[in-house]
C-alpha positions in Angstrom: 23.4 -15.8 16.6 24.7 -18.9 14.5 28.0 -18.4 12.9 25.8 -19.1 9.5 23.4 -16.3 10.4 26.2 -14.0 10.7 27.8 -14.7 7.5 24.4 -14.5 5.8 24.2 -11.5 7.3 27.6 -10.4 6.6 26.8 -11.4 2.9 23.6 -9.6 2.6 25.4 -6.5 3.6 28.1 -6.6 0.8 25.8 -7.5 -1.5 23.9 -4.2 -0.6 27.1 -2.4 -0.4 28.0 -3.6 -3.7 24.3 -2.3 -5.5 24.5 1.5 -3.2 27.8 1.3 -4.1 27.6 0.8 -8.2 24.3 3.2 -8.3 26.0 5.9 -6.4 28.8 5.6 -9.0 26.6 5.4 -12.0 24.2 8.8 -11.0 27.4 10.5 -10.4 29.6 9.4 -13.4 27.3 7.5 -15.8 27.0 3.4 -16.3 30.1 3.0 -18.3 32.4 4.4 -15.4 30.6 1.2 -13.4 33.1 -1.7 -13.9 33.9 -4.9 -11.3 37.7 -3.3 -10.5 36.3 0.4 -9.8 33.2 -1.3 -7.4 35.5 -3.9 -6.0 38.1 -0.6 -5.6 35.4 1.4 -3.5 34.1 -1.0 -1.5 37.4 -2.3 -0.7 36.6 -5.8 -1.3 39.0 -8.2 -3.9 36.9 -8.4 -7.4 36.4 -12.5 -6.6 34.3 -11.6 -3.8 32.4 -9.2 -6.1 31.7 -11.8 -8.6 30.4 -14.5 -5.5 27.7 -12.0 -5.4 26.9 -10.8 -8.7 28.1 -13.1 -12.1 29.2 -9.3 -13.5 27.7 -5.9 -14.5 24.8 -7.4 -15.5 23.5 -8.7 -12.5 24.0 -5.6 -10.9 22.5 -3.5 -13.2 19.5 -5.6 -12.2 20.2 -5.6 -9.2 19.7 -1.7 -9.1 16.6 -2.0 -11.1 14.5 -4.2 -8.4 15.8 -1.8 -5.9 14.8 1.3 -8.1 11.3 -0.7 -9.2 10.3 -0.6 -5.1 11.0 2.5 -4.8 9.5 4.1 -7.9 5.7 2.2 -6.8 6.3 3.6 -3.3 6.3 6.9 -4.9 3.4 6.4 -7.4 1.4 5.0 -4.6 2.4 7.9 -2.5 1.9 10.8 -4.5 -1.9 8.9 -5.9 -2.9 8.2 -2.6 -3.1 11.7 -1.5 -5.6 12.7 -4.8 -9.2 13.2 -4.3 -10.2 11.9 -7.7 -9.7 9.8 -10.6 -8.0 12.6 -12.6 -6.2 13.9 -10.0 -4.7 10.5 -9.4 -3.5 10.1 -12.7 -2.0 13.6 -13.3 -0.3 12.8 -9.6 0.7 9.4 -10.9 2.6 10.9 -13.7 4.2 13.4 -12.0 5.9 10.9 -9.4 7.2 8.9 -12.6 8.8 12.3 -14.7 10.0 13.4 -10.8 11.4 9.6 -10.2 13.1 9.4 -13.8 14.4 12.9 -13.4 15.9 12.3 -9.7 17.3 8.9 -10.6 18.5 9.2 -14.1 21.0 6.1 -13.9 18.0 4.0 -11.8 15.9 4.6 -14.4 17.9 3.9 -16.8 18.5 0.7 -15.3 15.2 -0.2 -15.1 14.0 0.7 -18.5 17.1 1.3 -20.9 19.7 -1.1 -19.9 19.9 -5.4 -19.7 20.0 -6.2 -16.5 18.9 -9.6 -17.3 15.6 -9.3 -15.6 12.6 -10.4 -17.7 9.5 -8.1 -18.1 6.1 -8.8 -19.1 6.5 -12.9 -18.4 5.2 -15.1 -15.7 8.7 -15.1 -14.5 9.1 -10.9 -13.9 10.7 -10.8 -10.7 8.1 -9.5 -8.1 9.4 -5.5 -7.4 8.7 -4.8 -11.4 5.1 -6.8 -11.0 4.6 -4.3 -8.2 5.9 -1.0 -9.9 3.6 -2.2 -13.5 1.0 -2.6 -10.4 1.1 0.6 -8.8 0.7 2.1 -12.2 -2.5 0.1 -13.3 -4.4 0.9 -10.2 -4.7 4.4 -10.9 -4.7 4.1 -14.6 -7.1 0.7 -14.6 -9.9 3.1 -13.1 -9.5 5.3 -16.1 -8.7 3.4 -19.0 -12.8 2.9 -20.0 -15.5 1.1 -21.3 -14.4 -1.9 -23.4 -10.5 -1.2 -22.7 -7.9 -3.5 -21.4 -6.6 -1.8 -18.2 -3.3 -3.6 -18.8 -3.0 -2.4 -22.1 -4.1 0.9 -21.4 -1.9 1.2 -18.5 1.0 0.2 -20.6 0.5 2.6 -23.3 0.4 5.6 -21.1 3.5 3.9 -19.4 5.1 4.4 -22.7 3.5 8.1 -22.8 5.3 9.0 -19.9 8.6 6.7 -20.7 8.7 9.2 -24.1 7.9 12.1 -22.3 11.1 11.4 -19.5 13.5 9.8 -22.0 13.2 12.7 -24.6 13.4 15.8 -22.3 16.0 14.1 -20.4 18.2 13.8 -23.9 16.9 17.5 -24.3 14.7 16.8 -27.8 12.0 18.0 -26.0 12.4 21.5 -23.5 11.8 20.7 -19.7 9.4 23.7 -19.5 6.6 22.0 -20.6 6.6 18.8 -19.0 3.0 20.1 -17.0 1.0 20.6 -20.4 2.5 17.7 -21.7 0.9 16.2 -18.6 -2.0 18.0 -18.7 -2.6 17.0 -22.4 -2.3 13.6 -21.7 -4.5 13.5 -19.0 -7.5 16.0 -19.9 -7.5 13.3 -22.8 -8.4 10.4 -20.8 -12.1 8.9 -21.1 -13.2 10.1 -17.7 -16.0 12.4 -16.6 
């Protein structure tokens, strides 16, 4: 190994220390207790090699969101791949986003509640948030019916199920009833 291969590596390392490091600190204490001298504390590296990685907070809160992104499709695709129908995908699909959201509070928040820079929606989204929009929309796409966008559809339930997570998780709605919330949503969809 090249001593340039080794400090690539060396650098892809911290820089992976650095994002396990600030999400660990954020589920456990919240986003505001994630600042450059606590993650440069904990990882024991001097804040100037912090900011050769990320330009500040931001980037690390977006950092944490492509990282959160993979793994939220890998547990949509998961969780729809083992349904046996259309219906059953979608109800399955939903319940690995309110069980992702609720396991991962500060990823999620990441992702969908806080600027990590990252643009959404554009020709320019970075690729993991494509992906994630993507493992939504092929279970959803099959659903959405006759004359209706699948993208559109796809993101309004999105929005469905970002209401559902974001108000029980601020406890306006009780966390009781999350499965007929679910079950309303889905027994409303225009399949047979």
């Amino acid at each position: 190994m090249s001593v340039q291969e080794r400090k690539q590596r060396e650098r892809a390392e911290r820089e992976r220390l650095i994002v396990a490091t600030a999400r660990e600190l954020a589920e456990q204490q919240g986003w505001d207790a994630v600042t450059t001298r606590r993650l440069a504390e904990r990882i024991e590296y001097s804040q100037p090699v912090l900011y050769s990685h990320f330009r500040g907070k931001r980037e690390i809160i977006g950092a944490v969101a492509l990282e959160g992104a993979t793994e939220m499709a890998v547990a949509v695709r998961a969780a729809t791949s083992r349904a046996n129908s259309p219906r059953e995908r979608v109800a399955a699909l939903a319940h690995a986003y309110l069980d992702f959201a609720t396991r991962n509070p500060a990823v999620y928040d990441a992702l969908f509640q806080l600027d990590g820079g990252l643009p959404y929606a554009q020709e320019d989204t970075p690729e993991p948030l494509k992906d994630a929009f993507a493992a939504l929309l092929e279970s959803l796409g099959e659903v959405a019916g006759d004359g209706v966008d699948p993208g559109l559809f796809t993101e309004t339930f999105w929005a469905s199920l970002h209401g559902l997570a974001t108000l029980t998780r601020a406890g306006r709605l009780p966390p009781e009833y999350i499965e007929p919330r679910v079950e309303l949503l889905v027994d409303r969809l225009p399949m047979g």
